[in-house]
BALOBA-1460 file (C-alpha; in Angstrom, 3 decimals):
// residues 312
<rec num="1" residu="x" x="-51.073" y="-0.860" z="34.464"/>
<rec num="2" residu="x" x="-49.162" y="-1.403" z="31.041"/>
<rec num="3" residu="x" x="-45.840" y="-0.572" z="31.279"/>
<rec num="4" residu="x" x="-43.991" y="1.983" z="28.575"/>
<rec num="5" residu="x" x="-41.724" y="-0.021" z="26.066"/>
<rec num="6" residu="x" x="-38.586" y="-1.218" z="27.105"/>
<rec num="7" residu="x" x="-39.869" y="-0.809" z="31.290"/>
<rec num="8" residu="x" x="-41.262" y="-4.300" z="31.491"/>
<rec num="9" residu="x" x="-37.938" y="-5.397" z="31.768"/>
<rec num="10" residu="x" x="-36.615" y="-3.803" z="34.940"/>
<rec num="11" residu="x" x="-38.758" y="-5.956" z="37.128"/>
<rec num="12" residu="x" x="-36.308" y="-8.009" z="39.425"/>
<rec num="13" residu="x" x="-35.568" y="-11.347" z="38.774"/>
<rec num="14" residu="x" x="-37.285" y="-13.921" z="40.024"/>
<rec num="15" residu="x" x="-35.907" y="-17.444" z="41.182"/>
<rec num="16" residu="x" x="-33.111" y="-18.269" z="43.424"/>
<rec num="17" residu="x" x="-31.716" y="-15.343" z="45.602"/>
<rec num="18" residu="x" x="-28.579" y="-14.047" z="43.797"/>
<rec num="19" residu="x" x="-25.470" y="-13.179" z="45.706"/>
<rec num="20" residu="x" x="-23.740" y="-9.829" z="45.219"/>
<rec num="21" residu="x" x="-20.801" y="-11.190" z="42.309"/>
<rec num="22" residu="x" x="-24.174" y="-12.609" z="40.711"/>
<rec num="23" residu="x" x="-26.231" y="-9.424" z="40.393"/>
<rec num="24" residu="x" x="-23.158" y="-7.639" z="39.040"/>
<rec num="25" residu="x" x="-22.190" y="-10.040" z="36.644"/>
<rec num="26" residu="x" x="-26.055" y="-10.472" z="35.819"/>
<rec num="27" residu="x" x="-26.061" y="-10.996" z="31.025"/>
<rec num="28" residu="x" x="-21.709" y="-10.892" z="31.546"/>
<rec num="29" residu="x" x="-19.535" y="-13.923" z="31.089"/>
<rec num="30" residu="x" x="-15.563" y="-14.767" z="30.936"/>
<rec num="31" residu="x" x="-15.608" y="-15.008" z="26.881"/>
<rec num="32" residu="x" x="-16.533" y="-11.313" z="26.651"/>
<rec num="33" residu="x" x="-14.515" y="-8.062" z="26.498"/>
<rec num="34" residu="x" x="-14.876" y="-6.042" z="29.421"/>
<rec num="35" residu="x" x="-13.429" y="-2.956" z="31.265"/>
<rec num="36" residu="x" x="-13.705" y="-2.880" z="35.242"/>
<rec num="37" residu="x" x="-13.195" y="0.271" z="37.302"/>
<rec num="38" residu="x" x="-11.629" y="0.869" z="40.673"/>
<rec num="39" residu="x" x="-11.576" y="-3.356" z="41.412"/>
<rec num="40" residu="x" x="-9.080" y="-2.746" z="44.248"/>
<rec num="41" residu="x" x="-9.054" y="-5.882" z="46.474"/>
<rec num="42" residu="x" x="-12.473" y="-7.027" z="45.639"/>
<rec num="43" residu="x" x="-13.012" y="-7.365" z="41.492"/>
<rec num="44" residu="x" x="-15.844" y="-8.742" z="40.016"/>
<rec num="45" residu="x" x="-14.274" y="-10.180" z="37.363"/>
<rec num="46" residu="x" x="-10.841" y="-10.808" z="38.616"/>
<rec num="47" residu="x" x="-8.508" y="-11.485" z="35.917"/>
<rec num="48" residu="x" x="-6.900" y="-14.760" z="37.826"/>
<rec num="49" residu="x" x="-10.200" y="-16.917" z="36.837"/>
<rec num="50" residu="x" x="-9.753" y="-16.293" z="33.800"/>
<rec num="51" residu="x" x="-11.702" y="-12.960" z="32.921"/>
<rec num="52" residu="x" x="-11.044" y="-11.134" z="29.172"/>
<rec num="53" residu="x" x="-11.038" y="-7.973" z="31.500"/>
<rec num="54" residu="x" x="-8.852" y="-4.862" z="31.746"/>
<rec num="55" residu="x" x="-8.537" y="-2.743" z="35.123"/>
<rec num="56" residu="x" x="-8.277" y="1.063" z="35.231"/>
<rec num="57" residu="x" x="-7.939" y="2.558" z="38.747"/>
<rec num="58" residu="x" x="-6.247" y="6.253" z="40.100"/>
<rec num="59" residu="x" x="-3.030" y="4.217" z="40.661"/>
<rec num="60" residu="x" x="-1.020" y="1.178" z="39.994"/>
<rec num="61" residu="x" x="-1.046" y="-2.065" z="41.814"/>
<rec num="62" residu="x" x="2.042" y="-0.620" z="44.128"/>
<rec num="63" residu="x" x="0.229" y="2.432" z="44.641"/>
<rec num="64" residu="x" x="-3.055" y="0.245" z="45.872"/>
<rec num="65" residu="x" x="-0.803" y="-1.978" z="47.849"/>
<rec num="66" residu="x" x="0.675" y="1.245" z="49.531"/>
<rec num="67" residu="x" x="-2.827" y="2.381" z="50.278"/>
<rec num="68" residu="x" x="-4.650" y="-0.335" z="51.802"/>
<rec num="69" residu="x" x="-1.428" y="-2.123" z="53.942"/>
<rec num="70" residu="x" x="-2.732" y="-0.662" z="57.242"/>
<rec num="71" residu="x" x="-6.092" y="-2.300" z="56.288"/>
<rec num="72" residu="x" x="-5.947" y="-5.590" z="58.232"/>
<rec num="73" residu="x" x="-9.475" y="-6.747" z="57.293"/>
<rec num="74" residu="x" x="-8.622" y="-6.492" z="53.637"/>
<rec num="75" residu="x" x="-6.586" y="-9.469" z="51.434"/>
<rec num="76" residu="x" x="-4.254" y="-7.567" z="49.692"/>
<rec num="77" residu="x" x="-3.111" y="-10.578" z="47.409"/>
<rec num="78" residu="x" x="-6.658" y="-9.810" z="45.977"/>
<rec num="79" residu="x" x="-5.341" y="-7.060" z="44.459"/>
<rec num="80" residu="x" x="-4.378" y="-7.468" z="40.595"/>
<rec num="81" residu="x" x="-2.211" y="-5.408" z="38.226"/>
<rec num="82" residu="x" x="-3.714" y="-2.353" z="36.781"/>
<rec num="83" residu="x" x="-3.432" y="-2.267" z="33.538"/>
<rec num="84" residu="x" x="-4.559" y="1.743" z="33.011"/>
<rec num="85" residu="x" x="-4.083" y="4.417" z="35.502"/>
<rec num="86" residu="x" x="-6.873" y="7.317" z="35.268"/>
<rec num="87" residu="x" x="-6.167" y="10.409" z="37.094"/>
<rec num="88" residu="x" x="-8.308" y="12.809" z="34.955"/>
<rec num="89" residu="x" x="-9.739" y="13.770" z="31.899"/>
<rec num="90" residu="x" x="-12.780" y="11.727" z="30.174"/>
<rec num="91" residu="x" x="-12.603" y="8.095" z="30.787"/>
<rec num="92" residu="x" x="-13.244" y="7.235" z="27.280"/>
<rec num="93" residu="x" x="-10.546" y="9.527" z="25.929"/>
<rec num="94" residu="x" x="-7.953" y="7.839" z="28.507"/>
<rec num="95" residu="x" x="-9.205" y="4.090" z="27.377"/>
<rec num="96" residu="x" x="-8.361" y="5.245" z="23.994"/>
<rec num="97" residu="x" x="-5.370" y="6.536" z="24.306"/>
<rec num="98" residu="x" x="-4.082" y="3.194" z="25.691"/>
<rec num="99" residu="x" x="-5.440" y="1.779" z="22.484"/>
<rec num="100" residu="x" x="-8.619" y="0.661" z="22.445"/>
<rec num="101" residu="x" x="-11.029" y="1.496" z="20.400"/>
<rec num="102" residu="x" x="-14.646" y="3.315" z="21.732"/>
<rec num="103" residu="x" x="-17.690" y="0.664" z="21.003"/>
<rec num="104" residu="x" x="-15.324" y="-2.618" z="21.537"/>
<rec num="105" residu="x" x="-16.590" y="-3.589" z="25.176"/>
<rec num="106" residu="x" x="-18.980" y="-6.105" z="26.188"/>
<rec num="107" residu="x" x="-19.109" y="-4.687" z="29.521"/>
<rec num="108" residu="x" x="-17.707" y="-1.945" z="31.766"/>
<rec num="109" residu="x" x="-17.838" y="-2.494" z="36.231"/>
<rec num="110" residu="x" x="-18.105" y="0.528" z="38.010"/>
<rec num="111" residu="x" x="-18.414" y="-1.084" z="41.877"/>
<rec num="112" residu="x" x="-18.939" y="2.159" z="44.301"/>
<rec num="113" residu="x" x="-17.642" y="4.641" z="41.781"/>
<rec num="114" residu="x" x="-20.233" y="6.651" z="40.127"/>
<rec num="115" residu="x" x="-21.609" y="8.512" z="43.095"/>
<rec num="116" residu="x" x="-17.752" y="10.000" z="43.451"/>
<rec num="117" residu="x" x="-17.643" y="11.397" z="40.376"/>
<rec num="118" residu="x" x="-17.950" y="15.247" z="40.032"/>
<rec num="119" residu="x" x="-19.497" y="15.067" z="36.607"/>
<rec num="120" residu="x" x="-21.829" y="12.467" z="37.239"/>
<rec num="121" residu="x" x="-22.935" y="12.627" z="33.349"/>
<rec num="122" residu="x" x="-19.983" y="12.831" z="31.884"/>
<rec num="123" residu="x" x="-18.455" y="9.736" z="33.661"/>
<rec num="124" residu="x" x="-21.756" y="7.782" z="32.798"/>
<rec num="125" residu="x" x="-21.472" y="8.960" z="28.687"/>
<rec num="126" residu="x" x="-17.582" y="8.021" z="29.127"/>
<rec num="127" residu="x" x="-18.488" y="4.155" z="30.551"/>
<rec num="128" residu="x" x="-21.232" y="3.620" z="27.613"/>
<rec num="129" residu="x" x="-19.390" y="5.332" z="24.669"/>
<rec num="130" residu="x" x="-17.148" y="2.319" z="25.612"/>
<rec num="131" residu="x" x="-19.685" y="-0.419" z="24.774"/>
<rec num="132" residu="x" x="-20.861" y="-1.975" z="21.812"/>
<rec num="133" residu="x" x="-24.317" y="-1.974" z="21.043"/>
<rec num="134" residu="x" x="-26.344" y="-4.313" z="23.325"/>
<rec num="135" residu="x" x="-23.335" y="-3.930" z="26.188"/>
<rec num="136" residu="x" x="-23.832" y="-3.374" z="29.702"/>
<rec num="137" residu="x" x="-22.915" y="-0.782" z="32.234"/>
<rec num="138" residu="x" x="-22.771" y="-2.850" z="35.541"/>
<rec num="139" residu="x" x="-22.946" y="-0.641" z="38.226"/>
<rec num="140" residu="x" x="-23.317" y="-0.816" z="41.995"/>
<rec num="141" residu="x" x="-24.467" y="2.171" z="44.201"/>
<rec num="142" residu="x" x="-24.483" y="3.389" z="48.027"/>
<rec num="143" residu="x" x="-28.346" y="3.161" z="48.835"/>
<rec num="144" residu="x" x="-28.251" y="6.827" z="51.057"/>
<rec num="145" residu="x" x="-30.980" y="5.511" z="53.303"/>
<rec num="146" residu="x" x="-27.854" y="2.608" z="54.758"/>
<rec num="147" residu="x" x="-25.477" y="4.681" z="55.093"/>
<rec num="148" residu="x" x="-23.458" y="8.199" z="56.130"/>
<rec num="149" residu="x" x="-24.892" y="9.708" z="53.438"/>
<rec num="150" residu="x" x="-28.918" y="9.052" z="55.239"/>
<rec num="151" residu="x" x="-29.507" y="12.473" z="56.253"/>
<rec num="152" residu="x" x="-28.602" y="14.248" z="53.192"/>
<rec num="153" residu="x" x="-30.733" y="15.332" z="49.736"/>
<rec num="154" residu="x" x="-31.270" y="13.278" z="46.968"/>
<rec num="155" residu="x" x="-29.518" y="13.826" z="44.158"/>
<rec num="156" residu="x" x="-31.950" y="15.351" z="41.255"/>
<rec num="157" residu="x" x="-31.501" y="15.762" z="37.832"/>
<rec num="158" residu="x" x="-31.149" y="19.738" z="37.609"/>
<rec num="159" residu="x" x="-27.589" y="18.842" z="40.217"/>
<rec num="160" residu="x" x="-26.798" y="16.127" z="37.026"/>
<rec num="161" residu="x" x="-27.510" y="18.734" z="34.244"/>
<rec num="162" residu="x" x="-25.621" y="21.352" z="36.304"/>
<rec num="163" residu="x" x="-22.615" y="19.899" z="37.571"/>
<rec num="164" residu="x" x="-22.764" y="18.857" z="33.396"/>
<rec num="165" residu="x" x="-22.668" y="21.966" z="32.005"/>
<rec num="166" residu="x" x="-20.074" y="23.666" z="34.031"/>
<rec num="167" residu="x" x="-18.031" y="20.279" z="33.184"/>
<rec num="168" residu="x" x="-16.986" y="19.690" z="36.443"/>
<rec num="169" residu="x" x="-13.689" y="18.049" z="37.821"/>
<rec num="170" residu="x" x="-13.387" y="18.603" z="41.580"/>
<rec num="171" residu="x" x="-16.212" y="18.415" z="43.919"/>
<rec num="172" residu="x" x="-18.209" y="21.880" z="44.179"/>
<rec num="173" residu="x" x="-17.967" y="23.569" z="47.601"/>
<rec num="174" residu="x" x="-21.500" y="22.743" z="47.901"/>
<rec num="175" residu="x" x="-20.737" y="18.865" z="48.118"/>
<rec num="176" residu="x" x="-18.157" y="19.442" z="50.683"/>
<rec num="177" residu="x" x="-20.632" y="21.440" z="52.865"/>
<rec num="178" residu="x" x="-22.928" y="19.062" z="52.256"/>
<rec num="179" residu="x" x="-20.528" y="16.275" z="53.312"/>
<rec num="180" residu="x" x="-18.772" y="17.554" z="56.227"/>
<rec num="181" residu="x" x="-22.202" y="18.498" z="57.827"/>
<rec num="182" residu="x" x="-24.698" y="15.936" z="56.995"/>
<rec num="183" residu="x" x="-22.476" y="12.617" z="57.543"/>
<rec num="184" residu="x" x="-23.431" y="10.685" z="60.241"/>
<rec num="185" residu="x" x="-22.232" y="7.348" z="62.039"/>
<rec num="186" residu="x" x="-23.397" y="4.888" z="64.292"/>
<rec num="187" residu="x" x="-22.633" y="5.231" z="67.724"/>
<rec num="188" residu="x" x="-19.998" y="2.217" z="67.041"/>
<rec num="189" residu="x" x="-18.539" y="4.076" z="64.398"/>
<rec num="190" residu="x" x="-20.171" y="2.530" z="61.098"/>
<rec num="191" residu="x" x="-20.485" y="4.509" z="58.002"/>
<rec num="192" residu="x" x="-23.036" y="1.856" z="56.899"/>
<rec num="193" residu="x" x="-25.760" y="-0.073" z="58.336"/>
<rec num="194" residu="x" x="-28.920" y="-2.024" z="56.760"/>
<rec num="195" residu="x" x="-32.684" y="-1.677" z="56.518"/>
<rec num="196" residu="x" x="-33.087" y="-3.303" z="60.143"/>
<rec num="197" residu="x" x="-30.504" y="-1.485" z="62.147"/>
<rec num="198" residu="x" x="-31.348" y="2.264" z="61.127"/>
<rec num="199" residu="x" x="-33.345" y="2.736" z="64.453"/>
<rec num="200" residu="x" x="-30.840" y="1.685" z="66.595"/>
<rec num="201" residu="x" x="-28.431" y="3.524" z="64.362"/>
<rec num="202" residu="x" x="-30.046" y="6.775" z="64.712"/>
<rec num="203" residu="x" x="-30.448" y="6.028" z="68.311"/>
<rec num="204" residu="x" x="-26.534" y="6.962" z="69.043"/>
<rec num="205" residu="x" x="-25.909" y="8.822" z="65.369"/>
<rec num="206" residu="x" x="-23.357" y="11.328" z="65.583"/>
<rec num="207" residu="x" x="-22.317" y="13.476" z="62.858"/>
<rec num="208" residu="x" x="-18.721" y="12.690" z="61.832"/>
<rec num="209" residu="x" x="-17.830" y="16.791" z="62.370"/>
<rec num="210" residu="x" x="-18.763" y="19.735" z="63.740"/>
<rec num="211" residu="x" x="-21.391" y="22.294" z="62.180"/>
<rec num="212" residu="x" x="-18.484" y="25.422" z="62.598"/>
<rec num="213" residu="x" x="-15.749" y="22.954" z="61.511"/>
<rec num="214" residu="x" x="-17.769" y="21.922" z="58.099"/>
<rec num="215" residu="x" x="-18.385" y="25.700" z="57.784"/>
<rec num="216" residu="x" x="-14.895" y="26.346" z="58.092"/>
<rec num="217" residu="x" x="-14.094" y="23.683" z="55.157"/>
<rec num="218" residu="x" x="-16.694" y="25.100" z="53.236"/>
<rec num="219" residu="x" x="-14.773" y="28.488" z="53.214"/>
<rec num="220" residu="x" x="-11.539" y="27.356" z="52.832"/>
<rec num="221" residu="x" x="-12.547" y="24.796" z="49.629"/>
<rec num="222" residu="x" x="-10.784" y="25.263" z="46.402"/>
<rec num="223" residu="x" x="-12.412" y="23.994" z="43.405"/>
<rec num="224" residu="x" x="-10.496" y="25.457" z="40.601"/>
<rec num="225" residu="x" x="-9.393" y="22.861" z="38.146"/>
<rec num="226" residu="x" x="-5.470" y="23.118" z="39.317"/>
<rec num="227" residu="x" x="-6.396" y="22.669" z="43.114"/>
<rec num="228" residu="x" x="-5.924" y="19.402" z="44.611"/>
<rec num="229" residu="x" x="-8.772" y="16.724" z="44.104"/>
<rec num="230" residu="x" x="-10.599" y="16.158" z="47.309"/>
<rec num="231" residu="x" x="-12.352" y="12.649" z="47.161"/>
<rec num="232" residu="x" x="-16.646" y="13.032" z="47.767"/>
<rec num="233" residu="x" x="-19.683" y="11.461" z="47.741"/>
<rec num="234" residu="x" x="-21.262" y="13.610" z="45.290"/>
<rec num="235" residu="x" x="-24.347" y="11.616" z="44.568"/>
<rec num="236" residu="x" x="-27.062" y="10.278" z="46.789"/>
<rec num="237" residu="x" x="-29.766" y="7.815" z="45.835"/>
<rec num="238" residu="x" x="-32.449" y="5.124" z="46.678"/>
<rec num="239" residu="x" x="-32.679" y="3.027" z="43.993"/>
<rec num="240" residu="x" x="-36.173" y="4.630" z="42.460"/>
<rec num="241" residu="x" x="-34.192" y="8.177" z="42.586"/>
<rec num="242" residu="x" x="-31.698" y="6.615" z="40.674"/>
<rec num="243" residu="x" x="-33.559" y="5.219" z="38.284"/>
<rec num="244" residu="x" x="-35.578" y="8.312" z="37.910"/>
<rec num="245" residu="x" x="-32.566" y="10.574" z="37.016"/>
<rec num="246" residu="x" x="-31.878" y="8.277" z="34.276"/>
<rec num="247" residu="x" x="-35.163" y="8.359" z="32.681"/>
<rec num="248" residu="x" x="-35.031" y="11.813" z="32.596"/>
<rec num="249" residu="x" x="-31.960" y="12.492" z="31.212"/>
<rec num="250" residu="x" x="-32.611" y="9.649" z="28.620"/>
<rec num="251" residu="x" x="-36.021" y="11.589" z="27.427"/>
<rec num="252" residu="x" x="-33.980" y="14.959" z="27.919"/>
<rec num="253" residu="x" x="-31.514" y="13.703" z="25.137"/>
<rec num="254" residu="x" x="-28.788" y="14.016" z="27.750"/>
<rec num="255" residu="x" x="-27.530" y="10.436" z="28.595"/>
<rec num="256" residu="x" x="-27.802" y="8.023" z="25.396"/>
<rec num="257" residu="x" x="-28.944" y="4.746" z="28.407"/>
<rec num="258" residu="x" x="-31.985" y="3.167" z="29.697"/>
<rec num="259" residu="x" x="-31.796" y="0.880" z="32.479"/>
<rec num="260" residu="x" x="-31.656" y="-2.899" z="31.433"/>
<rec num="261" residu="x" x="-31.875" y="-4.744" z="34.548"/>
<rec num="262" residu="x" x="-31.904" y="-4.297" z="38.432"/>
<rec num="263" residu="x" x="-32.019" y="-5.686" z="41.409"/>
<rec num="264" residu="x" x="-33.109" y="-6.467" z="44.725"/>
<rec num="265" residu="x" x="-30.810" y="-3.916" z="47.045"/>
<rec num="266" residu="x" x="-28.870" y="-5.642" z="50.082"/>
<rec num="267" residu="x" x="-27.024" y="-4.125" z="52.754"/>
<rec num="268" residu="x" x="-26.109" y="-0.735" z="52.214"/>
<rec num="269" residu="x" x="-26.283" y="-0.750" z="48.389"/>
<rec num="270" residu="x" x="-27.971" y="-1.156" z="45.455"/>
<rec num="271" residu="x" x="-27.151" y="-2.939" z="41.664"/>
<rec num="272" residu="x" x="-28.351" y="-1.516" z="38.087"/>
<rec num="273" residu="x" x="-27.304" y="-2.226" z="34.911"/>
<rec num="274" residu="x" x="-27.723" y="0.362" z="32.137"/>
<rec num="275" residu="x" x="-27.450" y="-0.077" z="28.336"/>
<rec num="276" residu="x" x="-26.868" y="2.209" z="25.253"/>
<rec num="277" residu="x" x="-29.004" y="3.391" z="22.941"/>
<rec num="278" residu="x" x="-29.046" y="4.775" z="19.582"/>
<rec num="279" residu="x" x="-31.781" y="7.571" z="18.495"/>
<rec num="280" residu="x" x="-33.469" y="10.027" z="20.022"/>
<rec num="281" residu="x" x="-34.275" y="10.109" z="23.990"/>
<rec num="282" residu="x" x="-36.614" y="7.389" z="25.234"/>
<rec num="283" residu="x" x="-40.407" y="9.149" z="26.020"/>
<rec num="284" residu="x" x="-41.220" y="9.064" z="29.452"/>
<rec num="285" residu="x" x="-44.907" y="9.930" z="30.576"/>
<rec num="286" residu="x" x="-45.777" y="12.425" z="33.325"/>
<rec num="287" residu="x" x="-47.292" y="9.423" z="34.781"/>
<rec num="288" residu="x" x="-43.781" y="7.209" z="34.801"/>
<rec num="289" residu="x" x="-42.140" y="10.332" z="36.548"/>
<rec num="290" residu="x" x="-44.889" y="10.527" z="39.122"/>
<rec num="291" residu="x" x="-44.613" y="6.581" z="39.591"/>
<rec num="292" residu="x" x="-41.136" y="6.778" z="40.216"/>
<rec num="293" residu="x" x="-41.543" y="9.401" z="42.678"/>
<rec num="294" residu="x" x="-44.027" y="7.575" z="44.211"/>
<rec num="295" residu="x" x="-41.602" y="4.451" z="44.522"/>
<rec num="296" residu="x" x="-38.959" y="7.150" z="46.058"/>
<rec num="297" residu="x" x="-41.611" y="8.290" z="48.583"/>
<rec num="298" residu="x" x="-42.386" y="4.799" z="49.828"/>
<rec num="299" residu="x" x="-38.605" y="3.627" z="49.906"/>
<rec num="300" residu="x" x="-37.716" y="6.920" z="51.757"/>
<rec num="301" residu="x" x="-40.514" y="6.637" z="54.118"/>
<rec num="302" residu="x" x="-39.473" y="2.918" z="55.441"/>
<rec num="303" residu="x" x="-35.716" y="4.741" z="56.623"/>
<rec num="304" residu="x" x="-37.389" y="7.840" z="57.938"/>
<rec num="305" residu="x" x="-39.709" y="5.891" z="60.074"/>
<rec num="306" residu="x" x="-36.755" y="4.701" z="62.139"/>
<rec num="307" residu="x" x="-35.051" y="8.110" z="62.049"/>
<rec num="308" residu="x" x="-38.315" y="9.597" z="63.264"/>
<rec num="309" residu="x" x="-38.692" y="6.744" z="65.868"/>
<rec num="310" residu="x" x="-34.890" y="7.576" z="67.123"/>
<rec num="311" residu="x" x="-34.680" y="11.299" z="66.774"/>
<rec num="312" residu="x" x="-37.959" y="12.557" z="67.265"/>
């Protein structure tokens, strides 16, 4: 089957197995401009090597150090200054207003960062109105079939367009229902797990609360712009889901992006690259949608096999 223009290119890389700096940094190099968000202890393009790269995160470096000193497993010296703090409002505008201009990045790294936004558009139009033409959007994802997330709904476009228009920014009481319910661990504890292990997962999966006690934070949630922001996973995905939401918004006129690249998931996540565009939404076929959803239905089906195995 022919693929629609622009889709031949999202087949994976072929060659050499590429690690998990490599797929991020897939088209990137040190001589470009770049933006990286939320780097913490483990950056991409850490500025120490010699990276033209600036760091935005919800605090400064003190602030990180503060937060992860009880984490003995993490390096802390891995952590690098911050050069912009972003505590609300639309990426782009808060870029900007520590003067730089929209359209002057090569790149912008979003590492485990997309799925927590509340307004999953918005943050997405923020990253590319960043980028000069031809840049890249680097972004890596939780796949929801690895990890706490396995048990709840994918994410679909209408909860993209919705949580859109009412210009969300704190997680709707929906999302914390959803998350104080549906989360699950291993029977050791893990939040994440890979495509081998989800059997023996599920075999001793526990949900992380109660079904009254997520009831009772679903009453109790505030969501009003002035309450206090409670941290989410707002967005779940396999990597076909993913890229299905974006090819619909694209050809809705909603999201000015088309995927450039991806790659092979590993371990509880997955790695896409988007890319600007200019001009009217990209066509998309009934027949690309129903592929897609077929790819969803045959990437689901290989982590509910083991949940059925487990559970059932």
């Amino acid at each position: 089957m022919r693929l629609p223009p622009g889709l031949d290119r999202l087949v994976n890389r072929r060659g050499p197995q590429l690690n998990r700096f490599q797929k991020v940094l897939d088209g990137i190099d040190r001589t470009m401009l770049g933006l990286e968000i939320g780097p913490a202890h483990r950056p991409a393009a850490p500025k120490r090597e010699g990276w033209r790269v600036l760091t935005v995160d919800h605090t400064d470096r003190e602030g990180l150090l503060r937060k992860y000193a009880a984490h003995r497993h993490i390096d802390t010296t891995l952590i690098e200054e911050i050069d912009i703090v972003w505590t609300g409002g639309p990426l782009d505008e808060v870029v900007v207003a520590h003067g730089h201009a929209r359209g002057a990045f090569d790149y912008v790294i979003a590492s485990h960062v997309a799925e927590h936004s509340p307004d999953l558009v918005g943050f997405l139009g923020s990253c590319l109105a960043l980028l000069r033409p031809g840049g890249v959007l680097s972004l890596v994802l939780p796949d929801k079939r690895w990890c706490f997330d396995l048990l709840k709904p994918l994410s679909t476009t209408g909860d993209a367009l919705l949580a859109h228009r009412q210009r969300r920014t704190r997680h709707s009481p929906l999302t914390a229902f959803t998350h104080a319910s549906l989360s699950i661990k291993s029977a050791q504890g893990a939040g994440h797990w890979d495509a081998h292990s989800v059997r023996e997962v599920c075999r001793g999966a526990h949900f992380t609360q109660p079904l009254q006690q997520a009831f009772r934070v679903f009453q109790t949630y505030q969501d009003e712009p002035a309450a206090a922001y409670v941290d989410y996973h707002a967005w779940y995905f396999t990597p076909a889901s993913f890229e299905l939401m974006i090819a619909e918004l694209g050809a809705l006129g909603c999201l000015s992006a088309r995927v450039r690249r991806r790659h092979q998931p590993a371990g509880c996540e997955f790695y896409v690259q988007l890319e600007p565009i200019s001009g009217p939404g990209q066509p998309l076929s009934d027949q690309e949608r129903l592929r897609l959803h077929g790819r969803i239905a045959r990437e689901m089906c290989e982590a509910w096999r083991g949940v059925a195995r487990a559970l059932g």
